[in-house]
N, C-alpha and C positions, 0 to 999 in steps of 0.2 A: 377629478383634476387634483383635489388635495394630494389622494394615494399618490399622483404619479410624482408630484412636486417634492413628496418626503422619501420616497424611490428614488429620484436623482440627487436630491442631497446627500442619502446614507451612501451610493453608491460611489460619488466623489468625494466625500469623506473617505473610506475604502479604498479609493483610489490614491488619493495624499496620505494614507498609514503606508501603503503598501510601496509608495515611492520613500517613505522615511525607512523603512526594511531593508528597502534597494542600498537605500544610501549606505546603512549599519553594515552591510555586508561588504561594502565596499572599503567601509574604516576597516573593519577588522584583517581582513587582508595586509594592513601595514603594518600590524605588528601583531599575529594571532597567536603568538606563545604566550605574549605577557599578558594579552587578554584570559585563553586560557589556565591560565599559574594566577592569577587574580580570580578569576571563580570560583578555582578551586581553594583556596583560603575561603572566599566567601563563604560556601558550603561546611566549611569544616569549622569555621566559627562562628556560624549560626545553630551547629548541630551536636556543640563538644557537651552539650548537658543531657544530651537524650542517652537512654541507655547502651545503644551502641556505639555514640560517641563516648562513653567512659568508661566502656568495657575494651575502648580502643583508642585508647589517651589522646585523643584527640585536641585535648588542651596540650600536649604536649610538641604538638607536630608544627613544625615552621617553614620546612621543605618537602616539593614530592618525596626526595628520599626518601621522609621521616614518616610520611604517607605511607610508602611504599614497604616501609617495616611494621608499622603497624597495621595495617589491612589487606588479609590474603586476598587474592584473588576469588570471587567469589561467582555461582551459578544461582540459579532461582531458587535450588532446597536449602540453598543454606538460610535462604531469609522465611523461609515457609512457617517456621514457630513467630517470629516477628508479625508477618502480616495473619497469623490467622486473630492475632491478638490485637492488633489494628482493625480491622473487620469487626472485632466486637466492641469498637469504639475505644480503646486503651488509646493514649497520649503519650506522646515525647520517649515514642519508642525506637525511630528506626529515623523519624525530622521531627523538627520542632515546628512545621506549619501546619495549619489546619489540614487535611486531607480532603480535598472536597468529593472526591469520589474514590472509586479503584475501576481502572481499565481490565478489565475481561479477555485476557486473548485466550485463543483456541489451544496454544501450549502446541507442539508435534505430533499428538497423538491425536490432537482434539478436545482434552480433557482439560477445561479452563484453569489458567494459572491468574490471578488475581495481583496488579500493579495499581502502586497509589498514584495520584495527582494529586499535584498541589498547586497553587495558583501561579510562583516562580516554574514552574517544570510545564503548566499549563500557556506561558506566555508565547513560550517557543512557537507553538503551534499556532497562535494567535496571529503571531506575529509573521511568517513566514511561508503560507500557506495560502491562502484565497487571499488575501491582501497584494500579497508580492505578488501572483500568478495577475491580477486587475490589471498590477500597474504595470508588466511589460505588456498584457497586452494593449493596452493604452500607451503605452509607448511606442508598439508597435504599430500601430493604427497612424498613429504621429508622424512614424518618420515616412509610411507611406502613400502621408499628406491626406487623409481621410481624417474625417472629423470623429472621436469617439463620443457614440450616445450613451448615457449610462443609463443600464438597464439590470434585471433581477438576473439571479442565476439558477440554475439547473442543478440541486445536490441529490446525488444518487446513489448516495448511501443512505439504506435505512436504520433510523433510531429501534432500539428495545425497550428504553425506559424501564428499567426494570432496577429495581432496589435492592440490597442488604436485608435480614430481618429486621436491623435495626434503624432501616429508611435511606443509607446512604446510598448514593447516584451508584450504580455498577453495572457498566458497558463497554464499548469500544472507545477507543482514545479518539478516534474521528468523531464521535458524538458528542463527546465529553468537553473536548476541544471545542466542538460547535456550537454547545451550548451558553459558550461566552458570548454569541449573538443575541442570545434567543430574542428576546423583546425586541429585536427588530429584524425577525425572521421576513414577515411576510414585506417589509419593503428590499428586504436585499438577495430572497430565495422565493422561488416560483410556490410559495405555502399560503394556504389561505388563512392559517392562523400562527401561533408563536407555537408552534410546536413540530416535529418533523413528522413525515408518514414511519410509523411505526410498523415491523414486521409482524405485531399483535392483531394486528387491525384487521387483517385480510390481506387481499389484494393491492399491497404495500407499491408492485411495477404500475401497476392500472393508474394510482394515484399520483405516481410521478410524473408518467407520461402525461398524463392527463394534465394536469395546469402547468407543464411544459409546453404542449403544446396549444395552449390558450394564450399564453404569452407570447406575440411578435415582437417585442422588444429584447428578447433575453441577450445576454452578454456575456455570459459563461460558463458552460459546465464544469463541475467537478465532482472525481469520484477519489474513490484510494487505491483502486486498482482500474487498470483498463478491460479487465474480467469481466466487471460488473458493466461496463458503457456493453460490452458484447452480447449480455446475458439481456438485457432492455431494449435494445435493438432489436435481438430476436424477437422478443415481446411485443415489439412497435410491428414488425413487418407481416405478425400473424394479428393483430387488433389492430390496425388501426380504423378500418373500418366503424366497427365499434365505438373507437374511442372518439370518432367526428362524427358520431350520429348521436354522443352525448352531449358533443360540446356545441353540436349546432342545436340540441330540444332542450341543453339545461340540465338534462341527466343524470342518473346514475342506470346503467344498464342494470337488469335483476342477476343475472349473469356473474356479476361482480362481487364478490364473496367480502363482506366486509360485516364489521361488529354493529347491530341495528343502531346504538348512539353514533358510533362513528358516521355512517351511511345518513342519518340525521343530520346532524352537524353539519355536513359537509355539501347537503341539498341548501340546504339556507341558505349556503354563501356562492352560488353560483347563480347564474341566470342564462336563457338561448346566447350564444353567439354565430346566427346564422351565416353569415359575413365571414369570420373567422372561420369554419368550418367549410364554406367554399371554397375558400381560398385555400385550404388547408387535401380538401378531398383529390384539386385540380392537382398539386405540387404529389401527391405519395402516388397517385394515377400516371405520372410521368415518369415515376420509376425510380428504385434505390439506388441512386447511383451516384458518382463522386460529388453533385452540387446538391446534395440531399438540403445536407443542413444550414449551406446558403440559400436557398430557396424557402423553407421555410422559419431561419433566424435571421434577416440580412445583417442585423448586428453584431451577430456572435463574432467576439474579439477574439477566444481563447477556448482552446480544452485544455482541461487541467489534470494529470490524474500520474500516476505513478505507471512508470514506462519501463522499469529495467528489464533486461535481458530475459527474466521469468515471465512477462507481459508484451513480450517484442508483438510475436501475433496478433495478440488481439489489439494492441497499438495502431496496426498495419490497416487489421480490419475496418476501424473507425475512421482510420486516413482515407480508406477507400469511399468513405461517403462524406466526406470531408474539404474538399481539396478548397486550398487557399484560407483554412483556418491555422493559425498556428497553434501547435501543441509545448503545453508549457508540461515538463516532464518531472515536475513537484518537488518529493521529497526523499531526505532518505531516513529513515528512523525504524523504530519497534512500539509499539506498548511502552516499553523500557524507558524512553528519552527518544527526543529529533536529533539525528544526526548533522545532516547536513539538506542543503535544499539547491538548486538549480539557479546559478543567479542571470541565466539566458534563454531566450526560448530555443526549441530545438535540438538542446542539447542533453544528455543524461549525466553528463560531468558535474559532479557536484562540490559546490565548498562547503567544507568542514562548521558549523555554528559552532564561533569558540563559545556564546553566551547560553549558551543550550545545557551540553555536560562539560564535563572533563576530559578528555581521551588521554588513551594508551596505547600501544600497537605494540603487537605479538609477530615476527615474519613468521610468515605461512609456513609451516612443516617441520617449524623448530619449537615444535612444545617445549617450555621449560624455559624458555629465552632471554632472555633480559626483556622488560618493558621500552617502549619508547615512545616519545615525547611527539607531539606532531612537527615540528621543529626537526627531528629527525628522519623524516619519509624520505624515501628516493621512487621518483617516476621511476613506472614500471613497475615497482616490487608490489607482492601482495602482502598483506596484513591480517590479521585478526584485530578484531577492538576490542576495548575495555572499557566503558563508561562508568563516569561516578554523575548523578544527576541529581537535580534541588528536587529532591519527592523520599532520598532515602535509600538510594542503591549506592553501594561503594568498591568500586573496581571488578564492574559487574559483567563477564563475559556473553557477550551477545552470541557468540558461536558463528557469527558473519564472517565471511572472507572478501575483503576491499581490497581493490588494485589504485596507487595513485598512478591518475592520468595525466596532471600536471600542478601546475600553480598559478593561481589567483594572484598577483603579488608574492606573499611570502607562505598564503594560506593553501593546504592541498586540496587541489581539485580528487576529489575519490569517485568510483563506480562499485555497487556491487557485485560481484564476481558468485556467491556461492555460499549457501548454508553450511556450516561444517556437519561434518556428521551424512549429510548428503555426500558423500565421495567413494567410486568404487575404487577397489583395491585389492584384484586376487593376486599376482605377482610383484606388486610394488612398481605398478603403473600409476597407480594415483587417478584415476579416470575420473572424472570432476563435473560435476551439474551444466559448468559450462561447456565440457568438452561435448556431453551428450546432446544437451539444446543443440549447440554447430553442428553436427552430425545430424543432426535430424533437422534442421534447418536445409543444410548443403541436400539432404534427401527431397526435402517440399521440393524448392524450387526447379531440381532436375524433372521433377515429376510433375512439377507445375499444380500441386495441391498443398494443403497448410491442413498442418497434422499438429492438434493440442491437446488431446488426451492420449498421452505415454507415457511409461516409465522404463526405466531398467533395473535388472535386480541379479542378483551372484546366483547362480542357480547352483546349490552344490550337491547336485542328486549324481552328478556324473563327476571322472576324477580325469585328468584335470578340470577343476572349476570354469565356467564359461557363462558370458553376460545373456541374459535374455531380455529381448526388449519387447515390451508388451503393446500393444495398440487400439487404440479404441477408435476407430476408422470408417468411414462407408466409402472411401477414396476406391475404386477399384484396382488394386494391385494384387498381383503374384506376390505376395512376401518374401515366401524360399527362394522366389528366383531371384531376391535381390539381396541376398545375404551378402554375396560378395561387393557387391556396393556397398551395403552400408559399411561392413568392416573397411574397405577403404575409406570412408568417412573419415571413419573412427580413427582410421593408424593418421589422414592427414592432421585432424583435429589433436593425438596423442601420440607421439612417435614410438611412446616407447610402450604402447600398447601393440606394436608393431614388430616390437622387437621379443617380446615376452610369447605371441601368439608363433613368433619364427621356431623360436624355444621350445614350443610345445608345451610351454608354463599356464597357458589357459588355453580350455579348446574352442571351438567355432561357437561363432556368437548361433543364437537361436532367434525367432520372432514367435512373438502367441496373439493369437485374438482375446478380447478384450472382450466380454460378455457387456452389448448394447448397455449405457445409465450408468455404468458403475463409476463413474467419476459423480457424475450429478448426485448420483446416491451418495457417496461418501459425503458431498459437500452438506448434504440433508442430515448427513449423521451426525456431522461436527456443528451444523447450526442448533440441532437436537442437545447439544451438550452442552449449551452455551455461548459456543461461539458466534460472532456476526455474520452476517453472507459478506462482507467486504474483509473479515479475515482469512477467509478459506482459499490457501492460494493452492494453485496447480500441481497435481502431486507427480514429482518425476523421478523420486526414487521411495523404495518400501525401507524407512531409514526407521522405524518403531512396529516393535510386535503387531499393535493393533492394524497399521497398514497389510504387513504381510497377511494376517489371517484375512482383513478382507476385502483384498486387492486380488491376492490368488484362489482364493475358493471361488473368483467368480470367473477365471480365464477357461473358456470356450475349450 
């Protein structure tokens, strides 16, 4: 009774941060340039003593302009001598705040690139993230006159816990971020201790699912991609049996591959819940189907997870066992700094966080261009960004392409649109990440199946150059027979991929089979290197050597 009493305290706490978010987001909207042009001062006068601040007169600057003359536009190598000297503890090199960790992302190729946090660059996420996602859906609960119980939630991403030689925190920024909870993990996350399931452990899904589904109270999932809700689900629909034959004797199946302390630990703090495990056997017996997870959550208020346009599928997927949950569709950010977050459910429109970084915006296809201020976007257009962030990055190119889709008040509503770099281009069609998802989107649903492992790639073994699209499928199709569909796809999606192919400037597009796992594998390869299983996102174009060699060594 204690447990449940300090569980709906933290959880309404959680609830009232996450309504104070709401609110922020909604000031800032009324005036988000002067918010962000006051950041940025802040930033630059907290950091004019560090070495990069006086190797770039940073006491000297009083306006972006003066910004904008003093620091190039910069990528990740340019800071690589900075952070490797950071990493071994060196100070007041790149900020002048403690660093309390470094964020681990997978990098393009897989090959981990190493990002600081700092407690200011770490609030963002605090603050805009599982807070915010509670309180619409408690809002949401509100207006559709249901009472909200607060209850624990569902995080399904796994921790690595893994250190620097020198002890410092180095992971994913979803971890890192999460760890501002920790001492009150288990009343606000379905955890049996302060700490998360770790992919060290073993059987890191087993463990999630597993006091997921001991908890009938839960109230909300969240993951960082909706990949990963797909990747547990599968897990759930082949265990579950298992997993209510532990939770109805107490269990741990032998079955279960976990480190012999861990597997200890974690006996001690369970006991039978034969009751629960009925109840539980009766609802997955009835079948996977839209009222899955009202059935066996009746509280769940919200899923929370990152939805864009690289994620729409498996989005879709989850909705299909879902129905009548609302999907709150997160955030928008990197490793790098949070960009912006979702301030409705249902929606993938996001507003800008002036209190996060600084932005810039580059228009799409004019390298070289003048910068611009968010203050200057226009609906419709697309953009590249430029973040400066309180951790040490300064006008720091994300390689993202953002489309504003409108405005908040006075603040842009953005979507992301496309990795650069990601973009085909044999005659100066420009054929773009998004144009291929809709083409192979407009392909599922003619065919009434949902195709998520493909890519495309320039094949230039033949002259003129011609797109090949690769598949990793058990869908049964004729492929050849459908070349001419997809290329119509493709010319509605890109006209002037239409015009170029009239030309005879690129020849007929091609399809190949996809040798069975070689997506699952690559993602094994990049977890191998470092990276988390929640940064490995969906590969849909071979945009780095490492991809091409091996993506196409394994096409059938």
């Amino acid at each position: 009774m204690e447990h449940k009493l300090l569980n709906r305290a933290a959880m309404r706490i959680m609830v009232i941060k996450g309504n104070c978010s709401l609110k922020r987001l909604a000031r800032s909207s009324r005036a988000p340039m002067e918010q962000n042009a006051a950041l940025l001062k802040k930033i630059i006068r907290a950091n004019k003593n560090t070495e990069f601040g006086r190797a770039h007169h940073f006491s000297e600057i009083r306006s972006i302009e003066d910004f904008r003359k003093n620091v190039p536009i910069s990528v990740y190598e340019d800071y690589a001598p900075y952070l490797e000297r950071m990493k071994n503890g060196e100070k007041n090199i790149l900020t002048s705040s403690k660093v309390l960790g470094f964020s681990r992302t997978s990098g393009s190729s897989g090959v981990p690139k190493y990002i600081p946090a700092t407690s200011a660059s770490l609030k963002a996420y605090v603050r805009y993230t599982w807070t915010r996602a509670l309180a619409l859906g408690a809002q949401e609960m509100k207006r559709q006159g249901k009472r909200y119980r607060p209850g624990r939630g569902v995080f399904l991403s796994p921790a690595t816990n893994e250190t620097l030689p020198n002890g410092m925190l180095c992971s994913n920024i979803a971890e890192i971020g999460a760890r501002q909870y920790g001492r009150f993990y288990p009343y606000i996350l379905t955890l049996p201790t302060g700490r998360l399931f770790d992919v060290h452990d073993g059987d890191y899904i087993y463990c999630i699912c597993r006091w997921a589904l001991a908890d009938p109270d839960v109230t909300f999932f969240f993951s960082v991609f909706f990949s990963l809700n797909v990747i547990q689900l599968a897990y759930l629909k082949k265990n579950w049996q298992m997993i209510v034959d532990d939770i109805e004797k107490g269990e741990i199946s032998p079955c279960v591959e976990l480190k012999p302390e861990v597997r200890a630990d974690l006996i001690k703090r369970i006991r039978p819940m034969p009751e629960r495990a009925k109840y539980l056997r009766a609802q997955f017996e009835q079948g996977f189907d839209e009222t899955l997870f009202k059935r066996i959550w009746p509280n769940l208020a919200v899923i929370c997870s990152i939805g864009n346009a690289s994620f729409q599928s498996a989005a879709e997927y989850v909705r299909s066992l879902a129905q009548g949950i609302p999907f709150d569709f997160s955030i928008y950010g990197a490793s790098e700094g949070l960009v912006a977050a979702v301030p409705q459910l249902e929606t993938t429109d996001m507003q800008l966080l002036t209190d996060s970084c600084f932005y810039e915006f580059i228009r799409s296809g004019n390298d070289g261009g003048t910068a611009l201020t968010l203050d200057q976007l226009q609906v419709g257009e697309k953009y590249e960004i430029l973040i400066t962030t309180q951790a040490g990055l300064y006008r720091y190119h994300l390689k993202d392409v953002l489309e504003v889709r409108g405005f908040c008040g006075a603040c842009p509503l953005i979507s992301f649109v496309y990795r650069k770099g990601q973009l085909f281009n044999i005659a100066g069609e420009k054929f773009s990440e998004e144009d291929a998802r809709t083409t192979i989107d407009m392909f599922g649903k003619a065919h009434g199946v949902t195709i998520d492992n493909w890519y495309f790639y320039q094949d230039e073994s033949v002259h003129p150059n011609r797109y090949s699209l690769v598949v990793e499928s058990d869908a049964d199709i004729d492929w050849d027979a459908c070349i001419d569909e997809l290329e119509d796809y493709m010319g509605q999606c890109n006209k002037r991929y239409v015009g170029q192919r009239e030309k005879s400037f690129i020849d007929r597009l091609i399809v190949q089979k996809q040798a069975p796992g070689t997506h699952a594998a690559w993602a094994e390869r990049c977890v191998s290197l470092g990276a988390s299983a929640g940064q490995v996102k969906p590969v849909h174009s071979l945009d780095t050597p490492e991809k091409r060699e091996f993506f196409l060594s394994r096409i059938q």
